[in-house]
PAFIZA-904578 format. One line per 3 residues: for each residue y, x, z of C-alpha. Coordinates in nm, 4 decimals. Layout:
Y/X/Z ~ ...
END
This chain:
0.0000/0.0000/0.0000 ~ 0.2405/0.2611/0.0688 ~ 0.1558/0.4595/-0.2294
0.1611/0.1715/-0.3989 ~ 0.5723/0.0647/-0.2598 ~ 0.7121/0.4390/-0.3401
0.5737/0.3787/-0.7176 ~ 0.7450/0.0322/-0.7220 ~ 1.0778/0.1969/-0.5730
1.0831/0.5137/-0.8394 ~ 1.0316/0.2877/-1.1534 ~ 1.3062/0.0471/-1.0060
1.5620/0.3305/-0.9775 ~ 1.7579/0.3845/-1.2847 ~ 1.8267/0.7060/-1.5106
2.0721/0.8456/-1.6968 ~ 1.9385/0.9281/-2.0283 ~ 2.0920/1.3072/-2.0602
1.9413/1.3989/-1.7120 ~ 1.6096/1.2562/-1.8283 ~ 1.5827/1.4503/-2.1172
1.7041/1.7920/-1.9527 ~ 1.4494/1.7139/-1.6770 ~ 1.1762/1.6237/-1.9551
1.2545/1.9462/-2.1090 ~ 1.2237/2.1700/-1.8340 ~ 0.8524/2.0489/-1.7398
0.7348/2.0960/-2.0855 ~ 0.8628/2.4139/-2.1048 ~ 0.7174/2.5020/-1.7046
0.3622/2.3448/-1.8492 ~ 0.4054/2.5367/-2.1995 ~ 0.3899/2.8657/-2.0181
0.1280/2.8058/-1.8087 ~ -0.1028/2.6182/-2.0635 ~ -0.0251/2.9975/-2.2972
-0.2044/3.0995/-1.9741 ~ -0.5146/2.9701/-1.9658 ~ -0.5621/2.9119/-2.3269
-0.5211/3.2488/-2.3873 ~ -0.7856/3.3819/-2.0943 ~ -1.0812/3.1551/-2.2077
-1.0439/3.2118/-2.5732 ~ -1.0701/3.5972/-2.4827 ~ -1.3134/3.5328/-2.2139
-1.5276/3.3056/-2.4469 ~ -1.5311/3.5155/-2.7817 ~ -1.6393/3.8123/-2.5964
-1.8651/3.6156/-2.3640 ~ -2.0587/3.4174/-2.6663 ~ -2.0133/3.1144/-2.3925
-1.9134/2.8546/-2.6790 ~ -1.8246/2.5788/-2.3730 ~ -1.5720/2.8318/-2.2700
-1.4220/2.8822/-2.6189 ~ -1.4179/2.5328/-2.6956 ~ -1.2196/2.4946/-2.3611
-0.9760/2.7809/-2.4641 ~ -0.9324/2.5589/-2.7674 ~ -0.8508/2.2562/-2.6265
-0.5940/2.4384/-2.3936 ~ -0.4894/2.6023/-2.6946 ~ -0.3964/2.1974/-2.7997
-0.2696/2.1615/-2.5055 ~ 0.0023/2.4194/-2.5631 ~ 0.0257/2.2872/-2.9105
0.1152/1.9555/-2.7970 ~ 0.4229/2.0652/-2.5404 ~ 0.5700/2.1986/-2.8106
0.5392/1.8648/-3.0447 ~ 0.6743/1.6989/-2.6604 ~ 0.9530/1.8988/-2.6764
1.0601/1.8278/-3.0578 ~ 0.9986/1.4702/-2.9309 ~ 1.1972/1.4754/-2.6370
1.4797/1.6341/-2.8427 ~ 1.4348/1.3588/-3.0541 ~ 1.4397/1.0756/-2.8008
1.7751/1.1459/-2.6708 ~ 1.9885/1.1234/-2.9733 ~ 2.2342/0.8214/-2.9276
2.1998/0.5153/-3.1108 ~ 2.3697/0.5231/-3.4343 ~ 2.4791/0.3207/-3.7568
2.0843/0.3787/-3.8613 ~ 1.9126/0.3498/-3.5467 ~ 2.0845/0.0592/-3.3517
1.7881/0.0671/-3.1097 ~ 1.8001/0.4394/-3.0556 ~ 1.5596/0.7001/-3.1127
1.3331/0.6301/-2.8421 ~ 1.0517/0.5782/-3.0254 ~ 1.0444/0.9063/-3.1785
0.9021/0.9874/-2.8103 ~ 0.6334/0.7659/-2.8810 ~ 0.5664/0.9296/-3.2286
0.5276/1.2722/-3.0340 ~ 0.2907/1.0932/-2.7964 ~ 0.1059/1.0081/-3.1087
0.0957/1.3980/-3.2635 ~ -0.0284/1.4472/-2.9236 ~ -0.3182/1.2294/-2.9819
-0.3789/1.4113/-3.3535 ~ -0.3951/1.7497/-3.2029 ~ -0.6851/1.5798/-2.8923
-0.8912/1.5143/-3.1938 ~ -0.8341/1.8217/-3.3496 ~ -0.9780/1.9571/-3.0300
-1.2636/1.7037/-3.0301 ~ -1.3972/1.7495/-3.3854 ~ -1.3857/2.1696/-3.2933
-1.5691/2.1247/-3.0080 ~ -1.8281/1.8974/-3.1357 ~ -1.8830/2.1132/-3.4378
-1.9044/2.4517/-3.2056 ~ -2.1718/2.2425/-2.9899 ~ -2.3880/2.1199/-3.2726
-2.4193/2.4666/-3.4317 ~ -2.5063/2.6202/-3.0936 ~ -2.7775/2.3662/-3.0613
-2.9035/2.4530/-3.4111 ~ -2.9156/2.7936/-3.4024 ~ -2.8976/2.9357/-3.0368
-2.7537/3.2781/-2.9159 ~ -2.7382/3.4949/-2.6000 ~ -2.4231/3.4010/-2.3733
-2.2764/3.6568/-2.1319 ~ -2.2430/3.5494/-1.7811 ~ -2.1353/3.6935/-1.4659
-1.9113/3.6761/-1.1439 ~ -1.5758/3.7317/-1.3954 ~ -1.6885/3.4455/-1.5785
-1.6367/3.2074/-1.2777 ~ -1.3205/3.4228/-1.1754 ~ -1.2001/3.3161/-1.5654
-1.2683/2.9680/-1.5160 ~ -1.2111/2.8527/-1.1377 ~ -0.8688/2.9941/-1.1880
-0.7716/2.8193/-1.5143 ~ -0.9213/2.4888/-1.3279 ~ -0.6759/2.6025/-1.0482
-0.3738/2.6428/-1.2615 ~ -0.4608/2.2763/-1.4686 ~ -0.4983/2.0945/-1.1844
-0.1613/2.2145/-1.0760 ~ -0.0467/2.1408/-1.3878 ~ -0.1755/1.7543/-1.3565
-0.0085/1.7152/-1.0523 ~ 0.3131/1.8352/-1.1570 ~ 0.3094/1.6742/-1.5147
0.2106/1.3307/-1.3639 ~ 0.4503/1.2608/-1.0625 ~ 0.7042/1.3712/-1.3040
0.5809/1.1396/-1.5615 ~ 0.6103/0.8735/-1.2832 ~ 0.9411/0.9879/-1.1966
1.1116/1.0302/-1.5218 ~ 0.9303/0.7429/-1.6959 ~ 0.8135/0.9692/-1.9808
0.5435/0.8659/-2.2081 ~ 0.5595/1.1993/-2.3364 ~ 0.4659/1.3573/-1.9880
0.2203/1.0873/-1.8934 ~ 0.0378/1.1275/-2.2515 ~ 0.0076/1.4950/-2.1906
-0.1074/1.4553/-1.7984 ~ -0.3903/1.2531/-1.9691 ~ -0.4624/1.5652/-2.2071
-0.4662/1.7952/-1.9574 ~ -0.6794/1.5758/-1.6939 ~ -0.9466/1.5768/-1.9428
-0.8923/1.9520/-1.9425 ~ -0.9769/1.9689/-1.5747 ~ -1.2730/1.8099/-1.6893
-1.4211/2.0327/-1.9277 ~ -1.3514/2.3463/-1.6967 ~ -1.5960/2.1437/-1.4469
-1.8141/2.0432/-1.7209 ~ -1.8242/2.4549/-1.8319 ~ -1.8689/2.6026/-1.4815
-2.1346/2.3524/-1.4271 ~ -2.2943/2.5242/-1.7887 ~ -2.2447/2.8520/-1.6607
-2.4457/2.8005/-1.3448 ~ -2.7187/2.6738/-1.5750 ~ -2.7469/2.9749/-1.8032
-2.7048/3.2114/-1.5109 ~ -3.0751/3.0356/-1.3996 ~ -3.1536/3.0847/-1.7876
-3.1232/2.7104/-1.9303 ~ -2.8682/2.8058/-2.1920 ~ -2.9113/2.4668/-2.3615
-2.6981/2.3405/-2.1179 ~ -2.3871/2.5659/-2.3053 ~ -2.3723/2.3108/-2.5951
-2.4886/2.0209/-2.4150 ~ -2.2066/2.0294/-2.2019 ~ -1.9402/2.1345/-2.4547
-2.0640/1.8263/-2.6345 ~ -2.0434/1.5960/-2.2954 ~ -1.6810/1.7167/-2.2212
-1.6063/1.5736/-2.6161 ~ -1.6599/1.2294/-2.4659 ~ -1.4143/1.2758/-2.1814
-1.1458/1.3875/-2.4284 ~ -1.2873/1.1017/-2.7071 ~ -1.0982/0.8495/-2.3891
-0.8224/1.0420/-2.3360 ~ -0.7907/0.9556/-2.7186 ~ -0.8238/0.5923/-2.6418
-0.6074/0.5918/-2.3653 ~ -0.2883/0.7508/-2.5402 ~ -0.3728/0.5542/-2.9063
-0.3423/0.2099/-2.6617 ~ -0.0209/0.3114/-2.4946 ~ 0.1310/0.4286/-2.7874
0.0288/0.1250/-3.0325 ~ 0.1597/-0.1061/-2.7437 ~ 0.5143/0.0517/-2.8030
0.4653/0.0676/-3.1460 ~ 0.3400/-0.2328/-3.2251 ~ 0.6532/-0.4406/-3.0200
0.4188/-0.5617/-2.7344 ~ 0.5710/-0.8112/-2.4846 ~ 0.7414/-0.5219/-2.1579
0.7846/-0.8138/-1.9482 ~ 0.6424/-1.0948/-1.8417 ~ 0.7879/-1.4517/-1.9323
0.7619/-1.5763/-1.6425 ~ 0.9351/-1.3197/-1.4173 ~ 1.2206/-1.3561/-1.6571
1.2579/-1.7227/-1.5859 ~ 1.2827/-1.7025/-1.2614 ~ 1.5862/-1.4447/-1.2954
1.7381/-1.7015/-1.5457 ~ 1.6545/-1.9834/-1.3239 ~ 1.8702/-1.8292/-0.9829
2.1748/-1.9749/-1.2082 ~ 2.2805/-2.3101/-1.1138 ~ 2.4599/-2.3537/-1.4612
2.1418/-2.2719/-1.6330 ~ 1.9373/-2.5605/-1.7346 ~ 1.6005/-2.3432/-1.8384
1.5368/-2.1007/-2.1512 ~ 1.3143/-2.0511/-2.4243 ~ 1.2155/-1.7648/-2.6927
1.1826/-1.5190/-2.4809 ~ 1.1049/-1.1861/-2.6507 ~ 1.0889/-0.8386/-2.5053
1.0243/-0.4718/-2.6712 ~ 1.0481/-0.1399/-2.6556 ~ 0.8349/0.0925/-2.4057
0.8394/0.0590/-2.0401 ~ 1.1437/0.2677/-1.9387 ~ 1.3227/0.1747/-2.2949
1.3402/-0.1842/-2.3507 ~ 1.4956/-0.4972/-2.5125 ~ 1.4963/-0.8600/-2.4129
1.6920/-1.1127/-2.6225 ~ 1.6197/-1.5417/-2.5559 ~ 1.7508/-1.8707/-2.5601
1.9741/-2.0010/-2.2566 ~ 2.0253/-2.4016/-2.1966 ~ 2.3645/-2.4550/-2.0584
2.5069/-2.8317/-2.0591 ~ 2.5810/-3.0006/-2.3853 ~ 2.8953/-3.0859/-2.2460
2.9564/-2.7238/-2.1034 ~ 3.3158/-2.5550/-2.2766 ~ 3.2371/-2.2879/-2.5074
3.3723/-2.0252/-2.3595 ~ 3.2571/-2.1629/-2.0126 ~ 2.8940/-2.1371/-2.1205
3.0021/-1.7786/-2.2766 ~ 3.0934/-1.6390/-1.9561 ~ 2.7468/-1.7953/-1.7898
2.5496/-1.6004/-2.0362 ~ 2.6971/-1.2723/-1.9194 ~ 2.6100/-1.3448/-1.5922
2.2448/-1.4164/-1.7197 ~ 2.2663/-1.1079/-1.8643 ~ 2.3937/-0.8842/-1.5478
2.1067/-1.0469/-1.3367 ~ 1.8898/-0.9555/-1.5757 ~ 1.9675/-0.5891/-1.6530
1.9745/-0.5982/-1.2314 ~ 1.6283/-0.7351/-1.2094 ~ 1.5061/-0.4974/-1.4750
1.6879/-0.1663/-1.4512 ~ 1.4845/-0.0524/-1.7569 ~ 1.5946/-0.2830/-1.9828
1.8857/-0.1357/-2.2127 ~ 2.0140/-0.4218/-2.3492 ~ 1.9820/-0.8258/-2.3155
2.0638/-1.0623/-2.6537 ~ 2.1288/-1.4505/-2.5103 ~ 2.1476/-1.7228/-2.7366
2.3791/-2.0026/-2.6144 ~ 2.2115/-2.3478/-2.6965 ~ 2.1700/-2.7365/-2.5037
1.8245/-2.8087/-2.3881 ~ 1.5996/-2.9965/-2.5904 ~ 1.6192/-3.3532/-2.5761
1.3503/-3.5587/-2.3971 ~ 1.0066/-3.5377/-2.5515 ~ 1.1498/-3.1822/-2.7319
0.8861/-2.8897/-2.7202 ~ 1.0301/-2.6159/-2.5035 ~ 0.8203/-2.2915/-2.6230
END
């Protein structure tokens, strides 16, 4: 419950959108360095090792680098004002990073699968000793700092950006465990278990895939941000307000757009009802600090037996 109440308090607090991006930019750079890092010690470690779970895991940390620097294009992106050509913003070109994210995963995946198979095919003798674990438990050490860092400032910042590569390099945490468990197996001589775990860590990334295609397509693809309902009962803490209808929201979770139809009194002055509507629109923007901008459309309520969608 309590975690639960300082997560509900950090996404209510707004952010400016120049301090977001600088902040952004500084973890991706902080996570670039130290993804370098590790990709860099199990590629060496695994081509001179023959271990082909540990180069496949240099690989994908090698993506892993790859993909802060696609974050940080995207981040650059993202914080461009709106303009004549993009009255929304450029938020979404966030999103499209997120997605190049998601390319370079399966990159990773189809690498590792292939490396795996041929292994299985055609075996060969892996080196393993105590550096080996040194290699690995301290590249496990150094992600799962990583995942810590890159997801409470995901949940912080509201980045899909960060949270899409937290997920990436979660599943990374998850083939280091998957490769030290392999090691410990060929150490007692089953070197089967090389491949056969190179090939189960492909399904833990295969969901990380999942996961960041869904979030992105939701943003994408215009799905609702907000529920109807909640809305209505901002709209309906207005006495002048008689109910509303076409409620439509958009964007991404910290990026968003509602626009809908207010009933004010058919008898209600113009300007009257004009000034109502902006209220609408402050509670609303109050009730959902994320929301960027709020389109009402001043109309009477339907008349008796009228369908109210």
């Amino acid at each position: 419950m309590v975690a639960g109440g300082r997560r509900a308090d950090v996404l209510s607090q707004p952010l400016d959108a120049g301090d977001r991006a600088h902040a952004q930019t500084r973890v991706l750079v902080n996570v670039l360095v130290l993804n370098l890092l590790v990709a860099g010690a199990k590629i060496a470690f695994g081509a001179w090792s023959g271990a082909v779970s540990i180069l496949s895991d240099g690989v994908h940390s090698l993506a892993d680098s790859i993909s802060n620097v696609v974050g940080l294009v995207g981040v650059r992106a993202a914080r461009q004002p709106a303009d004549p050509s993009h009255p929304y913003g450029h938020r979404k070109f966030e999103t499209l990073a997120a997605v190049a994210i998601l390319v370079f995963l399966l990159v990773a995946l189809i690498q590792i699968v292939e490396a795996a198979v041929a292994r299985l095919l055609v075996p060969a003798p892996v080196t393993v000793n105590a550096i080996s674990f040194v290699v690995m438990l301290g590249t496990l050490a150094i992600n799962l700092v990583v995942v810590r860092y890159e997801s409470g400032a995901a949940l912080r910042l509201r980045s899909e950006i960060l949270a899409a590569d937290a997920h990436h390099t979660r599943s990374d945490v998850l083939t280091s465990l998957g490769v030290i468990v392999a090691l410990v197996g060929v150490r007692w001589g089953w070197t089967f278990l090389d491949p056969l775990v190179a090939l189960a860590v492909a399904g833990f990334i295969g969901r990380a895939v999942y996961e960041i295609a869904r979030d992105a397509s939701n943003t994408l693809a215009d799905r609702a941000v907000f529920g109807e309902d909640e809305i209505r009962r901002v709209v309906a803490s207005m006495p002048e307000v008689q109910g509303c209808h076409q409620i439509r929201t958009r964007g991404s979770a910290d990026h968003a757009f509602l626009d809908l139809h207010v009933w004010f009194r058919p008898d209600m002055r113009l300007d009257e009802a004009h000034a109502r509507s902006h209220e609408v629109k402050d509670r609303l923007m109050a009730a959902f600090p994320t929301l960027r901008d709020v389109v009402i459309h001043i109309e009477p309520p339907p008349k008796a037996g009228g369908v109210r969608s």
